[in-house]
N, C-alpha and C positions, 0 to 999 in steps of 0.2 A: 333372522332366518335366512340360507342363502337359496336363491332364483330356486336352485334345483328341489330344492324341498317344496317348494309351493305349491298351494295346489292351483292350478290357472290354467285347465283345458281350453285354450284355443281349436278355432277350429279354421281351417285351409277354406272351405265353402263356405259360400253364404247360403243358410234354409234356404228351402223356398218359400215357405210362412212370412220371412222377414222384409216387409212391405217398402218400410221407409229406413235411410242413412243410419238415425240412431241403432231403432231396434238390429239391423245390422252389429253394425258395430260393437257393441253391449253382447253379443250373441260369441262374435268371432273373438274378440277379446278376452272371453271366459268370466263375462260382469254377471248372469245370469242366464238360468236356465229354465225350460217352460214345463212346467208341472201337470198343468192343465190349461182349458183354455179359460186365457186372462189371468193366470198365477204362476208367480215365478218363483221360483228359489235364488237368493242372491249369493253368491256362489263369495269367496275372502278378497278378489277385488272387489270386486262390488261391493260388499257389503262394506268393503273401507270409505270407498264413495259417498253411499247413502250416510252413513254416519256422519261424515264431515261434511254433507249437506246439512245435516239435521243438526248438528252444533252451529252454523253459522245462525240458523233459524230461530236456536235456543237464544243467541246472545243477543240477538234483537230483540227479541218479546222480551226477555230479560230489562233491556233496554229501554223500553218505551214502558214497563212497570208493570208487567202483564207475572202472575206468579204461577210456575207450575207444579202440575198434578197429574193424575196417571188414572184413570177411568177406565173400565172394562168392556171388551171386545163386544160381552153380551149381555144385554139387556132386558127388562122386564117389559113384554107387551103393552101391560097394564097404564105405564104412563101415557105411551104413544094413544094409547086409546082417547086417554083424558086429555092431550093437546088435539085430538083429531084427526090425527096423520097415521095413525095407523093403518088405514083404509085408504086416503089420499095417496101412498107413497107410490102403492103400483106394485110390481112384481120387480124391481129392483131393489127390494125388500126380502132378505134371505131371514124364512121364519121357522120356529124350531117348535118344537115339544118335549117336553123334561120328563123323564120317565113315572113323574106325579100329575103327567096331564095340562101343566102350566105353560101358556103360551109365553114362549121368547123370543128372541129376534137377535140376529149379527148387527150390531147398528152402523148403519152408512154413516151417521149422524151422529149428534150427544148434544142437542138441544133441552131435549125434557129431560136427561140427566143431569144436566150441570143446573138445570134449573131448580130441581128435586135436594141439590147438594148446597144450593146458596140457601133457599126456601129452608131448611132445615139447619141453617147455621146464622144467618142473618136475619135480625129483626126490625133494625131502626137504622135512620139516618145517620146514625154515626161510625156507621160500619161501613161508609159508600162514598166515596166508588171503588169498584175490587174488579180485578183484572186475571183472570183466568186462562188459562191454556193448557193442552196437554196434546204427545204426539204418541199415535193409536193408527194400529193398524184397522182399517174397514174394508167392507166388503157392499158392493153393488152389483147385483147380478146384470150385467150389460147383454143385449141380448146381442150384441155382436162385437165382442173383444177385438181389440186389432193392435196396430202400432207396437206391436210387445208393450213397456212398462207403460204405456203413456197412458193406451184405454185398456187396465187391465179390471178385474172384477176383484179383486185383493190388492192395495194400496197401501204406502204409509203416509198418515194425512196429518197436519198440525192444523188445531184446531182452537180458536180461543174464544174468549166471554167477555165481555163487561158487564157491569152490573151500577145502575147511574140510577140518582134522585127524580130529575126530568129530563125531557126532552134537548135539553142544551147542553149538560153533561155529557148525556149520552152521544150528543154528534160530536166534542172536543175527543171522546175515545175510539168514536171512528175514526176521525181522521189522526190519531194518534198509530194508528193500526196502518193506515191509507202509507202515512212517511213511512213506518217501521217496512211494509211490503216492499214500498221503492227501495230503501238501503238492502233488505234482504237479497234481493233480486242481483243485485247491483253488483254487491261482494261476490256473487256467485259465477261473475262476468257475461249474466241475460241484461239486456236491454228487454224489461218488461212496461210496457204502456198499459197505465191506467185507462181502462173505457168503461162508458158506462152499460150497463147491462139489467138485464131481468132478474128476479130476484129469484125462480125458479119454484121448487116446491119449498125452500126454507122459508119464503113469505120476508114480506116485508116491505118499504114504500122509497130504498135509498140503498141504490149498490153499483159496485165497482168490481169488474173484473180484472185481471192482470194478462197481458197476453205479450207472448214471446213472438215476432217474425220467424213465420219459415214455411218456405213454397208447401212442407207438405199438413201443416195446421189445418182444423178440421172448419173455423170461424171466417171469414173473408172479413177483411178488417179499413176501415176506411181513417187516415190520420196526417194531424200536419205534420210535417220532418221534421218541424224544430222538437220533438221529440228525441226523434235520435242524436242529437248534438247536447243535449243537455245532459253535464255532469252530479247525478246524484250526489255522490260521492265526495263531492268539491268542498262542503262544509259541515260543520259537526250539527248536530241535532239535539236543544236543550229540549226535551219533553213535557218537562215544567212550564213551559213558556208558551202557552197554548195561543198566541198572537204570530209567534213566530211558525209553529206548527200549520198553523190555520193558513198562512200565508205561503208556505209550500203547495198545502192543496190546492189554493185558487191557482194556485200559478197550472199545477196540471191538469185543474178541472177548467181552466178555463179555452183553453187548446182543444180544438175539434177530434177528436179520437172515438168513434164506435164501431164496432160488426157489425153487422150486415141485417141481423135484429133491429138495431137501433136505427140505423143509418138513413137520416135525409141528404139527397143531394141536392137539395135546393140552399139546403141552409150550407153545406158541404161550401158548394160553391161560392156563395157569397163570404166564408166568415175564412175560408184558406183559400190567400193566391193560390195560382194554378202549377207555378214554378216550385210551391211547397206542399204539393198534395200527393197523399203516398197510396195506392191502393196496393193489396196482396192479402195474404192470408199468415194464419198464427195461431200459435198453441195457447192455451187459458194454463198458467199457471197454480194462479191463486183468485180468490174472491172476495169480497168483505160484505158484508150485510149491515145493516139497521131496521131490525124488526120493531123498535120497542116494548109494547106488551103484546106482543103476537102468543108468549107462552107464556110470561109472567101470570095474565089473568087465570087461564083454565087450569095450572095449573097453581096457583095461590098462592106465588112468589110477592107478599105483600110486605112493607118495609111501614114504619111508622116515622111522618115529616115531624120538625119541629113542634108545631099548632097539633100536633097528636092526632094529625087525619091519616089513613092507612090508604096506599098507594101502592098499586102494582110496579116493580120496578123496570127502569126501564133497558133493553138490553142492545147487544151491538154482535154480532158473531166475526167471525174470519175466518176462511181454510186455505189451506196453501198444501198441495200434494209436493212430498220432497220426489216417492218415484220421478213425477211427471217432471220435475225442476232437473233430477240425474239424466233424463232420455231428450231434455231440449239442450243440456250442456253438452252432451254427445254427440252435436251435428257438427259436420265440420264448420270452420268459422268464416262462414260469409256473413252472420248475422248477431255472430256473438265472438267476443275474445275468449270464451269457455276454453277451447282448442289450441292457445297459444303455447300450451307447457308452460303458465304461468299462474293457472289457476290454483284458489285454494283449496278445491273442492278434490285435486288431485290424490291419487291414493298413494303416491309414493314420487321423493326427489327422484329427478334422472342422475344416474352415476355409471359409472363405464367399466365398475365391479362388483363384486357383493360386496356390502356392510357387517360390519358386529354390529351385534344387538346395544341401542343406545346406550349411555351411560346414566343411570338411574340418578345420581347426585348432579348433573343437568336441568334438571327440571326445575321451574320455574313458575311462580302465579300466573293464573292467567287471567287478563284484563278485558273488559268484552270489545276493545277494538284489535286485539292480537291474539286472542285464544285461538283462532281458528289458522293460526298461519305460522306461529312460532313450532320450532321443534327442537329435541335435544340434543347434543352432542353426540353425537355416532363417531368410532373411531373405520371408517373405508382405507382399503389398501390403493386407492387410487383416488386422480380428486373430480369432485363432482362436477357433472356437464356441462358447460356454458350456455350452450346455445339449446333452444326448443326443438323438440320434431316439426314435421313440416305442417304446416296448417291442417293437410287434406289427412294427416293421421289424428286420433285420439291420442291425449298424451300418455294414457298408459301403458299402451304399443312399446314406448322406446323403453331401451335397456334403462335395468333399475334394480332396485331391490327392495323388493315389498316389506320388508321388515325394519328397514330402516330410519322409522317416522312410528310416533306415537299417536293415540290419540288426544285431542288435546280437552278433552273432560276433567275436569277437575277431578281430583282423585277424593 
């Protein structure tokens, strides 16, 4: 498709609505537009963006042995009721009525759902452990939207499950989840830091938040800098090898890193020299949880062990918002390489004319350390740009041709 056909209203002004760099940016760029408040319409770049977020996403949980599934927007009351949380959740809980009078609900969540779906397909230990995921759009009524996509009330969120025998299982597929977030992160060019954190209303007794650096984050974040020097990236990840997994996380659990929730400065001081102590603030990308039978019990996710005793299973969740991941890649890069015109998350090569549309017999398997970055053969009347735009632009800014790059989904 050439430049001129596209559709990509830029805009000359910045709103006034638009508080922070990102939302800017994303605004004037023509990545989205605001629907209502905290809903956006993601407009053919952007929605090029989000998508080749949400494939990097895919090929990690893939990765780490997570299988996915596709779960609906809306939900039956009736479980939430049986876990509890129906009434706990609050008014960030968008609730419906069916014109039969049956109470439903937008699910923020899919805790009592995926539990409902294992519970009715799983019965014994030989079915476990099973690893779950699906990416779903939710909805959370915030009572003050802000940031454009980062705190909107409509999101697309990836969301996953485990499903484990005991208690030890079940924490080998946290931290299976814990790596899989750091390489996510990684590929996306965020430096996201593991801290530890509260478990909120999802419950549970073991969690980790993900948080991006950047002055205008809503968390104040207290961490040691040998964070920022450590290369994720730098070696391959066997899954299977839960000795070597495990030994990833101590390494980053054992590094001083919390917000402002957690944060002692007592132990702060003692456990990080002073020469390696970072304070500032940062965006929460992602989460992980380990609730174990927080819903397996009420809701009577029970599995039968070996010795034929019937045991609630035990569970691990993860979310990871791709909007919020597209609007912290959108800042210029004092804090991230997202910005260099090198990322994969890019919706389009730079080139210095229009393209023809690729060549379909190009196309090639994709692997999950290359799906997300290979493209086809495009025949351009000129040849493509060497050098990146300048830091302080987004790389979608520079001239290009939005049609020129496929998606890289498996067909």
């Amino acid at each position: 498709m050439r430049l001129t056909q596209y559709f990509m209203p830029t805009l000359k002004e910045t709103p006034k609505e638009a508080e922070i760099v990102s939302h800017r940016l994303m605004l004037r760029a023509g990545m989205v537009r605001q629907a209502s408040a905290g809903i956006y319409s993601w407009l053919p770049l952007g929605y090029r963006v989000l998508r080749k977020i949400e494939q990097i996403v895919r090929e990690e949980q893939d990765a780490a042995g997570w299988q996915e599934l596709l779960m609906p927007t809306i939900q039956s009351a009736e479980l939430w009721k049986q876990s509890g949380r129906y009434n706990d959740y609050g008014k960030e809980m968008l609730r419906i009525l069916d014109r039969h009078e049956r109470e439903m609900l937008y699910g923020p969540t899919n805790e009592e759902l995926i539990t409902e779906i294992f519970r009715n397909g799983s019965k014994s230990y030989r079915d476990l452990p099973k690893g779950l995921y699906h990416i779903q759009w939710k909805f959370r009524d915030e009572v003050r939207p802000r940031f454009g996509v980062m705190r909107g009330r409509e999101f697309l969120m990836k969301d996953a499950y485990s499903f484990d025998i005991d208690y030890a299982a079940g924490r080998r597929a946290y931290q299976k989840q814990f790596v899989a977030y750091l390489r996510t992160f990684a590929r996306m060019g965020l430096k996201a830091i593991p801290m530890e954190a509260d478990t909120g209303p999802i419950g549970g007794d073991l969690s980790h938040e993900f948080i991006v650096l950047a002055d205008t984050g809503e968390s104040e974040v207290f961490c040691d800098r040998e964070f920022l020097d450590h290369d994720v990236l730098g070696r391959d990840v066997d899954y299977s090898d839960s000795a070597s997994v495990e030994k990833i996380v101590d390494y980053y659990t054992n590094l001083y890193a919390r917000t402002d929730e957690k944060h002692d400065q007592a132990l702060f001081e003692k456990e990080v020299p002073a020469e390696r102590r970072y304070t500032g603030r940062g965006i929460e990308v992602g989460h992980i949880f380990f609730f174990g039978t927080k819903y397996s019990e009420p809701l009577g996710a029970y599995i039968t062990t070996p010795d034929d005793d019937s045991v609630p299973v035990q569970m691990a969740p993860t979310a990871s918002a791709c909007r919020a991941s597209s609007a912290a890649s959108s800042r210029p890069a004092t804090t991230t390489t997202a910005s260099s015109g090198r990322s994969p998350w890019r919706p389009s090569r730079s080139a210095s004319s229009t393209c023809a549309p690729p060549t379909p017999t190009a196309r090639r398997p994709a692997t999950s350390s290359t799906a997300s970055s290979w493209k086809p053969v495009s025949t351009c009347s000129t040849t493509t740009a060497t050098s990146p735009p300048a830091p302080s632009s987004p790389p979608w800014t520079s001239s290009g041709c939005p049609g020129s790059w496929w998606s890289a989904r498996a067909a």
